[in-house]
C-alpha positions in Angstrom: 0.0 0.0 0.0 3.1 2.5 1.0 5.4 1.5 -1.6 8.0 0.6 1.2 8.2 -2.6 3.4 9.4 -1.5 6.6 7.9 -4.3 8.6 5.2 -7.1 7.5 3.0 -4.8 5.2 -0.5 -5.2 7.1 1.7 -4.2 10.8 3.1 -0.9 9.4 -0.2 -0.1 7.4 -2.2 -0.6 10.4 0.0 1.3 13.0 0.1 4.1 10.7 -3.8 4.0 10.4 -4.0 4.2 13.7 -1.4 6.7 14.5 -3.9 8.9 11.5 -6.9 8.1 12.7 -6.4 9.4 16.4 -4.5 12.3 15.5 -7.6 13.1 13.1 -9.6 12.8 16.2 -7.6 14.9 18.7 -7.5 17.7 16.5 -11.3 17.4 15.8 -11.9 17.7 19.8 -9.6 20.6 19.6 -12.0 22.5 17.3 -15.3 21.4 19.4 -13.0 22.3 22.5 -12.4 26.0 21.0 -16.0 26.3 19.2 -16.5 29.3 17.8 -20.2 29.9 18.2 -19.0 29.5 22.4 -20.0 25.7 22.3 -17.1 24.8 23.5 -15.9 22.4 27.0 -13.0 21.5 28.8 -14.2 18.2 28.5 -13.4 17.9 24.7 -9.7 18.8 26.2 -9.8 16.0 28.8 -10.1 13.2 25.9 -7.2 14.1 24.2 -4.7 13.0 26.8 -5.5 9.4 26.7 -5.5 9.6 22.5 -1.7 10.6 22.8 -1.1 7.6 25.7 -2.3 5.2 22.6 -0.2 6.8 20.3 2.9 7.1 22.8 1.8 3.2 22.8 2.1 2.3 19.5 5.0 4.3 18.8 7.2 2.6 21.2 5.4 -0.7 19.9 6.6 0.1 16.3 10.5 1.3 17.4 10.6 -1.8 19.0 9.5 -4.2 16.6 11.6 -2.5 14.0 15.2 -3.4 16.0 14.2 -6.7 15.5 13.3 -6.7 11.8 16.2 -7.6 9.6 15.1 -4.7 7.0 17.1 -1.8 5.5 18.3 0.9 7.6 16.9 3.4 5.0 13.6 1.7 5.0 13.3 1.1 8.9 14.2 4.8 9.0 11.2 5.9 7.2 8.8 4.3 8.9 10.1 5.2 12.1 10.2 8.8 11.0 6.1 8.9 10.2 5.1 6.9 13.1 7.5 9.2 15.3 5.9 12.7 13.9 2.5 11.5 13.8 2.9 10.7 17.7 4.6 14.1 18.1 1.6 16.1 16.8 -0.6 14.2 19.0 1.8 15.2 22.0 1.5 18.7 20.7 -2.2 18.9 21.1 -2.4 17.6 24.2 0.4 19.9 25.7 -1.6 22.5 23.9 -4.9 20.9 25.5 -3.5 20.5 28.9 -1.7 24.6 28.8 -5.4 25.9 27.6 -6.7 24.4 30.5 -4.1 25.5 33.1 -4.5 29.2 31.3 -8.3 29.1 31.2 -8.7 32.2 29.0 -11.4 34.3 29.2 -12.3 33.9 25.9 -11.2 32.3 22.7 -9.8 34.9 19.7 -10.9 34.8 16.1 -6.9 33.8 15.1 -6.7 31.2 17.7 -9.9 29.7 16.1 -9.0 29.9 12.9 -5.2 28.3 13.9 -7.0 25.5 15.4 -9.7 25.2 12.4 -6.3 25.1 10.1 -4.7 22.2 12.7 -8.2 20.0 11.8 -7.4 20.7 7.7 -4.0 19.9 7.8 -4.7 16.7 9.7 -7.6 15.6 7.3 -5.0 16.2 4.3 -1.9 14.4 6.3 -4.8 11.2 6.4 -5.3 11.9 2.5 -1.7 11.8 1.5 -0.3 9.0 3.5 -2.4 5.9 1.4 -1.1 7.9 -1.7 2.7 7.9 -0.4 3.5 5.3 -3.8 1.2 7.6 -6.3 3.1 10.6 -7.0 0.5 12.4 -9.3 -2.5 11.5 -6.4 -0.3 13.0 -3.5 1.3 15.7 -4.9 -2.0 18.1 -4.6 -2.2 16.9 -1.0 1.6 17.9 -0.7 0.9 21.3 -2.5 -2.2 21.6 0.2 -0.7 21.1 3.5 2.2 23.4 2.2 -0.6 26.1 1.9 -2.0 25.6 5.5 1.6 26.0 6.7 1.6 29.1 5.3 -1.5 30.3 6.9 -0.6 28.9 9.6 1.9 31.9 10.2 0.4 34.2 8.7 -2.3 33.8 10.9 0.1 33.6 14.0 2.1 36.7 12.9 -2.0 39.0 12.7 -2.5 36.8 16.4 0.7 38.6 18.0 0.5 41.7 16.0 -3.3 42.3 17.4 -2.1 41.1 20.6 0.7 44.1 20.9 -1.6 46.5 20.3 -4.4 45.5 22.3 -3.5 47.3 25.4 -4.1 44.3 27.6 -2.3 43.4 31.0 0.8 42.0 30.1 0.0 38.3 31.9 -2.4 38.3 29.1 -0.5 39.3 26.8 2.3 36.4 27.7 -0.6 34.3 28.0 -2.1 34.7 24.4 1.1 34.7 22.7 2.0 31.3 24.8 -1.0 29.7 23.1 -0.7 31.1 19.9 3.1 29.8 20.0 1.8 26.4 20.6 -1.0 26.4 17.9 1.6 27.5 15.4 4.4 24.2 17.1 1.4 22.2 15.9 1.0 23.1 12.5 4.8 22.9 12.4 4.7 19.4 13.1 2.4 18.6 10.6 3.9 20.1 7.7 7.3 18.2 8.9 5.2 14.9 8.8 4.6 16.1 5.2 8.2 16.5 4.6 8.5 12.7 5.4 6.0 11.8 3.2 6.9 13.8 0.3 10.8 12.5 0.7 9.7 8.6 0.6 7.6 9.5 -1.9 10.0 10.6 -3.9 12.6 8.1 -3.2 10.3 5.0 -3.8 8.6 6.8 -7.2 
């Protein structure tokens, strides 16, 4: 399915599926955590910790298994590299998850909605690209995608803290907003390196 055989075929598809489908779903609590019409809970927050246990989980099952599969290093190293950034962006929301909480802003702000609405798209297209890792003309507008969400990403980060200096607020809220935004923007960091990954064994096994 990936082009590459990194361990048994149906062991690396399915800890990748996995590792996709719960980061799909921690970022999708994310956005009904920060809802923009004020729907939001705490609660949504609370279920992303034990999604990035399971993935901590299946990470360390995959590094294991793969020092004791008599594979290429190259190969071994690809596989580790998705299953490791997948599991990292999952650790990002939940930091992220776990700091909102501690924080406990008075309200949400249009960029930090929009940052976390971009986190959920990147995700989805992340999910879309990784089955097409060994078809180069079906990934490539998934690549081209993600690199525009990255993009926005910042952009929307750089109007976050520019509003943010001139807002006149206290400056604990000030250091407060900016910590979050910092950590919205780590996340969408993360994705677009798990997008690196793909597009490089992409290319390598075209």
């Amino acid at each position: 399915m990936f082009g590459v055989r990194l361990m048994p075929e149906q062991e690396s598809v399915t800890a990748l599926n996995r590792l996709t489908a719960q980061t799909e779903e921690a970022s999708e609590l994310l956005v009904k955590a920060l809802d923009r019409n004020g729907n939001g809970s705490k609660d949504y927050l609370l279920q992303i910790g034990p999604i990035s246990t399971e993935c901590n989980a299946i990470a360390q099952r995959v590094s294991e298994r793969l020092k004791h599969t008599f594979m290429s290093a190259l190969d071994r190293e690809d596989i580790y590299s998705l299953v490791m950034s997948l599991s990292r962006v999952v650790h990002r929301l939940d930091n992220f998850a776990a700091l909102f909480s501690s924080y406990q802003p008075d309200h949400c702000t249009p960029e930090m909605i929009r940052m976390v609405e971009l986190i959920r798209k990147i995700v989805w297209e992340l999910g879309q690209a990784l089955p097409a890792i060994d078809r180069p003309q079906e990934i490539q507008p998934r690549l081209e995608s993600i690199n525009r969400i990255h993009r926005e990403g910042r952009e929307v980060y750089r109007e976050g803290v520019g509003g943010l200096l001139r807002s006149g607020q206290p400056p604990q809220d000030l250091l407060m907003y900016r910590d979050l935004y910092k950590q919205l923007e780590s996340i969408i960091e993360n994705c677009e390196q798990v997008g690196s990954h793909v597009e490089r064994i992409s290319i390598k096994n075209a």
